[in-house]
C-alpha positions in Angstrom: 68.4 109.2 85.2 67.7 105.4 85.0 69.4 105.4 81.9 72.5 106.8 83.1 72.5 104.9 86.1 72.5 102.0 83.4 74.9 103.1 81.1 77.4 103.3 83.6 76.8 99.9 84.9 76.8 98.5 81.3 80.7 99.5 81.0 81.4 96.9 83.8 80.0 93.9 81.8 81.7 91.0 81.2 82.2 88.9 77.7 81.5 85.7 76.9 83.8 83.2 79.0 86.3 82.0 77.2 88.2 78.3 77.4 91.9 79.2 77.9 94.6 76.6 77.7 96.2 76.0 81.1 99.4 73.8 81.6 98.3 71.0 84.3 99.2 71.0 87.9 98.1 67.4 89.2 101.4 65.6 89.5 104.1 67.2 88.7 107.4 66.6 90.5 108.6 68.5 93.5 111.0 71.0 92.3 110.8 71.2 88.9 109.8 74.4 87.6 106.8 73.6 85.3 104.9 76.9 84.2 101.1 76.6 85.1 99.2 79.7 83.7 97.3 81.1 80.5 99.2 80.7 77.7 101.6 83.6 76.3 103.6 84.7 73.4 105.3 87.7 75.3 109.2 87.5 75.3 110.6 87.4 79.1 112.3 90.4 80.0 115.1 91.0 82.6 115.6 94.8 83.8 117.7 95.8 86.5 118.2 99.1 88.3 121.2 99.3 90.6 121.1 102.6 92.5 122.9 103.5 96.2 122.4 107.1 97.9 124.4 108.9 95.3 123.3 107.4 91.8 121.4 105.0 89.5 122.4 103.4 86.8 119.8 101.2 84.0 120.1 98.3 82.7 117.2 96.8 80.3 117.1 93.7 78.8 119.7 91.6 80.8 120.5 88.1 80.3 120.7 86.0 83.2 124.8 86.3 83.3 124.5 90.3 83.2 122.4 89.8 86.0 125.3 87.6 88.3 128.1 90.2 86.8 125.9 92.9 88.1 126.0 91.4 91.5 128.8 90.0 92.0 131.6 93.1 91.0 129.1 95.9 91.5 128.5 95.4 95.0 128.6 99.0 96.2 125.2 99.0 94.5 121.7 97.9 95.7 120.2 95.7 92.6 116.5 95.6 91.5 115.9 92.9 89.6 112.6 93.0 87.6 112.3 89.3 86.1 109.1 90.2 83.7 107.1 86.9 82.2 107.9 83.9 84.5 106.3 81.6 81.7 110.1 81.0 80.3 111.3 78.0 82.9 114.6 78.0 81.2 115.4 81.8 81.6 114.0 81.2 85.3 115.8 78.4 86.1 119.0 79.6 84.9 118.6 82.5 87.3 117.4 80.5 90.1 120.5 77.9 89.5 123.3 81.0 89.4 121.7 82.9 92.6 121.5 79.2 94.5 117.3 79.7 94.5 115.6 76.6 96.1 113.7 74.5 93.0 110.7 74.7 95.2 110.6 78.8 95.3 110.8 78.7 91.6 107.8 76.3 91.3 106.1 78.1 93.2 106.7 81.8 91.0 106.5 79.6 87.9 102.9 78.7 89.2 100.3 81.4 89.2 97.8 79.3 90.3 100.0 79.5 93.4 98.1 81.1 96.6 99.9 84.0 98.7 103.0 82.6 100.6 106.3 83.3 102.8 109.2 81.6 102.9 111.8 82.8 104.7 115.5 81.2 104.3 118.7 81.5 106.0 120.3 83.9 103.2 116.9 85.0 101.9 113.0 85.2 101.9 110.5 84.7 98.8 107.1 86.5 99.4 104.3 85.7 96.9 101.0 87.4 96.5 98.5 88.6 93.4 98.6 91.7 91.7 94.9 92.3 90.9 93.8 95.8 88.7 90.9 96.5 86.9 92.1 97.0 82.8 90.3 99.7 80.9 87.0 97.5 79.8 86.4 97.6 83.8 87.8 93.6 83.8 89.6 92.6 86.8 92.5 91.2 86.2 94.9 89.2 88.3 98.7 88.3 87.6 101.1 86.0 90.0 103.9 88.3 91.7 106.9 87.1 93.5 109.6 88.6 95.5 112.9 87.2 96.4 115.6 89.7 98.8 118.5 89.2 100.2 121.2 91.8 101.5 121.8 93.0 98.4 119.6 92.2 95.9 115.8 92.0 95.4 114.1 89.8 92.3 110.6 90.6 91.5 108.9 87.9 89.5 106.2 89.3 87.4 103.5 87.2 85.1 103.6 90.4 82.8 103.9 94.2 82.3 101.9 96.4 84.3 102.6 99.9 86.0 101.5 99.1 89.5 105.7 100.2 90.2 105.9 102.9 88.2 105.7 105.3 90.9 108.9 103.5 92.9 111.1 103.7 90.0 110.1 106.8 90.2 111.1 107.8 93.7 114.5 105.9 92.9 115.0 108.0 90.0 114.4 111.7 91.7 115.8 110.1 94.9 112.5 110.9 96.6 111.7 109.4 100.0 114.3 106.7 101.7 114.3 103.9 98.8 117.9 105.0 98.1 119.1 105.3 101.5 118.0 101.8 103.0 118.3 98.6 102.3 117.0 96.2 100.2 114.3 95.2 103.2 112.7 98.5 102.4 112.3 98.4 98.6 111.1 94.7 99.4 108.3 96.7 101.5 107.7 100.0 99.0 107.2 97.3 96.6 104.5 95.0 98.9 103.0 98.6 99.2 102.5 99.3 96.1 100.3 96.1 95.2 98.2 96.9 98.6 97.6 100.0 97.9 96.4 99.3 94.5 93.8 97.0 96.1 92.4 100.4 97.7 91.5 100.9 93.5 90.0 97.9 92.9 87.8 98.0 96.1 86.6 101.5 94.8 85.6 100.8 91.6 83.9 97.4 92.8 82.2 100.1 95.3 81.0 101.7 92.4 80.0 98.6 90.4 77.8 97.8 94.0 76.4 101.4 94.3 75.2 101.3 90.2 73.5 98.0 90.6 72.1 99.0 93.6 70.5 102.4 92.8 69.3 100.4 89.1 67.3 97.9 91.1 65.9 100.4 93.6 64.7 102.4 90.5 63.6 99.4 88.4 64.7 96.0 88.7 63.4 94.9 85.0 66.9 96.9 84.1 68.9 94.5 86.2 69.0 90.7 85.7 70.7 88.1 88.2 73.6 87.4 86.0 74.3 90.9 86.5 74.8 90.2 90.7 76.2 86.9 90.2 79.1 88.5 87.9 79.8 90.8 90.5 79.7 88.1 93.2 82.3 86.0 91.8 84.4 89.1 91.3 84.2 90.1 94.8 85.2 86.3 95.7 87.9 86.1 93.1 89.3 89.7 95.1 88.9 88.3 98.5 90.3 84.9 97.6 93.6 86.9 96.9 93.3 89.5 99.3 92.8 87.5 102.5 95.7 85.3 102.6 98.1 88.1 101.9 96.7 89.7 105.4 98.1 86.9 107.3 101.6 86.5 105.6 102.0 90.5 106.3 101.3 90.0 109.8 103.8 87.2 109.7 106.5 89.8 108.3 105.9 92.2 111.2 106.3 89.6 113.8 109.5 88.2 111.6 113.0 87.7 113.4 114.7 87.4 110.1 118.1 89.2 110.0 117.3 90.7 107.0 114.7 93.1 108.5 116.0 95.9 109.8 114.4 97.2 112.9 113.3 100.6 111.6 111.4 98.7 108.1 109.2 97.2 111.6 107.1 100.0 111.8 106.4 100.2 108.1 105.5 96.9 107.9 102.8 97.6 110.6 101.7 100.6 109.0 100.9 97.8 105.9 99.2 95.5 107.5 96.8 98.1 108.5 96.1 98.5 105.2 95.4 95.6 104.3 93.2 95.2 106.9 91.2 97.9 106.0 91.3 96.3 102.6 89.9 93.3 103.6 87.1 94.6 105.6 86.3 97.0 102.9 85.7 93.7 100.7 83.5 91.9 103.7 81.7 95.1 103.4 80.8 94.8 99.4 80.5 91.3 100.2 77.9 91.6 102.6 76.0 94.4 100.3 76.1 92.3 97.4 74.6 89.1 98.9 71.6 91.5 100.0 71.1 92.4 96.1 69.5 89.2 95.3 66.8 89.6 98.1 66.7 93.1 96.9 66.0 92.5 93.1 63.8 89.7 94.5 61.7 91.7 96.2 61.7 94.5 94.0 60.2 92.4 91.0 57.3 90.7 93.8 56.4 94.3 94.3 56.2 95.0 90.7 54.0 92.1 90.3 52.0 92.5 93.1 51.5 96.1 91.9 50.0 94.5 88.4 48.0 92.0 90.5 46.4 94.7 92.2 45.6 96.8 89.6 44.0 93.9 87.5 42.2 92.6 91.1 40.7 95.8 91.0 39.3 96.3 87.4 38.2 92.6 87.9 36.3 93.5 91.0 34.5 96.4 88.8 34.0 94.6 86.5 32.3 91.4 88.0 28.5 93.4 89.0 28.7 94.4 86.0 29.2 91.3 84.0 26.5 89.9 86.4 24.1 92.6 85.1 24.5 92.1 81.4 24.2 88.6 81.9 20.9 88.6 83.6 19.4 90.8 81.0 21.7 88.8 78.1 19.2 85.8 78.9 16.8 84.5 75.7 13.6 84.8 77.8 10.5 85.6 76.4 8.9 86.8 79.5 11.4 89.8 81.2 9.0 92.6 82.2 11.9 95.4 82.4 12.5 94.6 78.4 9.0 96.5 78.0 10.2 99.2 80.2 10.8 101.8 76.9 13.4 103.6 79.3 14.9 100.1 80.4 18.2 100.4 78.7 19.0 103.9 79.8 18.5 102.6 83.8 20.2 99.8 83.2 23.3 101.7 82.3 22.7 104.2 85.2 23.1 101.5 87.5 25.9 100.3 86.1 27.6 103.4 86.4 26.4 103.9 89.8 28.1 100.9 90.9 31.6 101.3 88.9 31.5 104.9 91.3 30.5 103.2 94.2 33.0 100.5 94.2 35.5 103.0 92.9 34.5 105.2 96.1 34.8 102.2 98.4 38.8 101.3 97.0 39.8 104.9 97.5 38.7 105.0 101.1 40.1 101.4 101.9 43.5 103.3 99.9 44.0 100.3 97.9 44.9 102.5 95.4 
């Protein structure tokens, strides 16, 4: 069992940190979009899906011109733009500059150092939080996502490819649920739902990381080390540090008297944030158990070592009368009168055991072992 317990924990441990290059963000002009992130070779990609209540129609890898002719003469349509690898400022802010984006919302989807934020704008509103999964090595990972909605088109900005949305495109493709039949408000929420509700995946697996270090320290801390709690420490920080602002912005959209949310999106938007409450509490929760771990591992290896103390306090407790024995009689004396006993030896050790019995009897009925 403790080797199970182990193996399963083992498939959660992280490589060596690596040194990443990282475009600067100390000063840099306001406004001008400068890509601050992990360097990528992926090529930015530009999908839209136009759909209304009667059909959808695909288009895959648009340039930034297809996008404004989609737009601008296909207006009985609802457009869903999917802007995929915001590292490419010039594809960005050729968009941003033909849909009349403020610079400072494209900075700020260019930057995915940037922290959860709203803006909302007369014509339109830009939402920004993290997408955070765990990849198939157990990593978390954790891209910059933007959104940008107005009456009749919405722009998600993604860092890269994931399939967190798969199952809306799918719901606009079968026409399931009311994607189709609403506006663009409510794909703007389907879409904030989405990334909440996969942070209901990452809290589980980071419940299961807890529970396996947990029930490997309770069974024998020697298996566990404290990198292994600091690891999972920093990823619970690095989840909360995303999380938590998000919880405030949503709140903010519920409360919103933005024109471009319709009344009846309202009571969805309260039905999210009381997700991402739960989230967050969830993650205060791990939180909490996780700081505990150190004092548990702590403790755990004092008992282990008191236990070894003990046991060697007692042999060396035996062991001392006896010691004392042989080295009364290991004396060079001429004159010992037992030495002429001719049964001396034999008593000698009779004692001996007598005592090792004795002392043995004494522990047991103390229980001090």
């Amino acid at each position: 069992m403790k080797n199970k317990v182990h193996n399963t924990l083992k498939q959660f441990q992280y490589p060596k940190v690596l040194k990443l290059k990282r475009k600067p963000i100390q000063n840099q002009i306001p406004g001008k979009i400068t890509y601050v992130g992990e360097e990528t070779s992926e090529k930015t990609v530009i999908n839209v899906i136009s759909y209304n209540e009667e059909k959808v129609a695909y288009h895959n890898n648009c340039s930034v011109e297809k996008v404004l002719d989609l737009i601008t003469h296909e207006k009985e349509f609802k457009h869903w733009i999917n802007f995929i690898g915001v590292h490419d400022v010039k594809k960005l802010a050729d968009l941003g500059s033909l849909l009349h984006i403020h610079p400072l919302v494209l900075e700020d989807i260019a930057n995915t150092k940037q922290r959860p934020k709203l803006d909302e704008f007369e014509d339109y509103v830009f939402f920004a939080l993290k997408m955070i999964f765990h990849n198939e090595a157990g990593l978390l990972i954790k891209n910059h996502f933007g959104l940008v909605f107005n009456q009749s088109y919405i722009i998600s900005f993604q860092q890269s490819q994931d399939h967190i949305f798969n199952s809306i495109r799918e719901r606009i493709h079968n026409k399931v649920g009311r994607i189709r039949m609403r506006g663009t408000d409510y794909l703007f929420y389907a879409l904030i739902d989405a990334v909440v509700d996969n942070y209901y995946n990452v809290t589980e697996t980071i419940e299961e990381k807890t529970e396996n270090l947990e029930d490997i320290i309770l069974k024998d801390a020697n298996n566990a080390s404290t990198t292994d709690i600091q690891l999972l420490k920093r990823e619970i920080l690095s989840v909360r540090k995303a999380i938590f602002p998000a919880k405030e912005l949503i709140r903010k959209l519920q409360i919103s008297k933005h024109v471009l949310y319709d009344q009846s999106t309202k009571a969805y938007l309260a039905d999210l944030y009381d997700h991402i409450l739960q989230v967050t509490e969830n993650v205060d929760i791990y939180r909490e158990i996780v700081w505990g771990l150190m004092d548990m591992y702590m403790s755990s290896l004092s008992n282990k070592m008191n236990q070894v103390m003990k046991v060697l306090t007692i042999m060396s407790s035996i062991f001392i009368p006896l010691t004392f024995i042989a080295g009364v009689y290991g004396m060079n004396f001429e004159y010992m009168p037992e030495l002429g006993y001719k049964n001396a030896y034999f008593l000698v050790l009779g004692i001996m055991l007598i005592m090792v019995l004795a002392l043995i009897y004494y522990f047991r009925q103390k229980k001090w072992f």
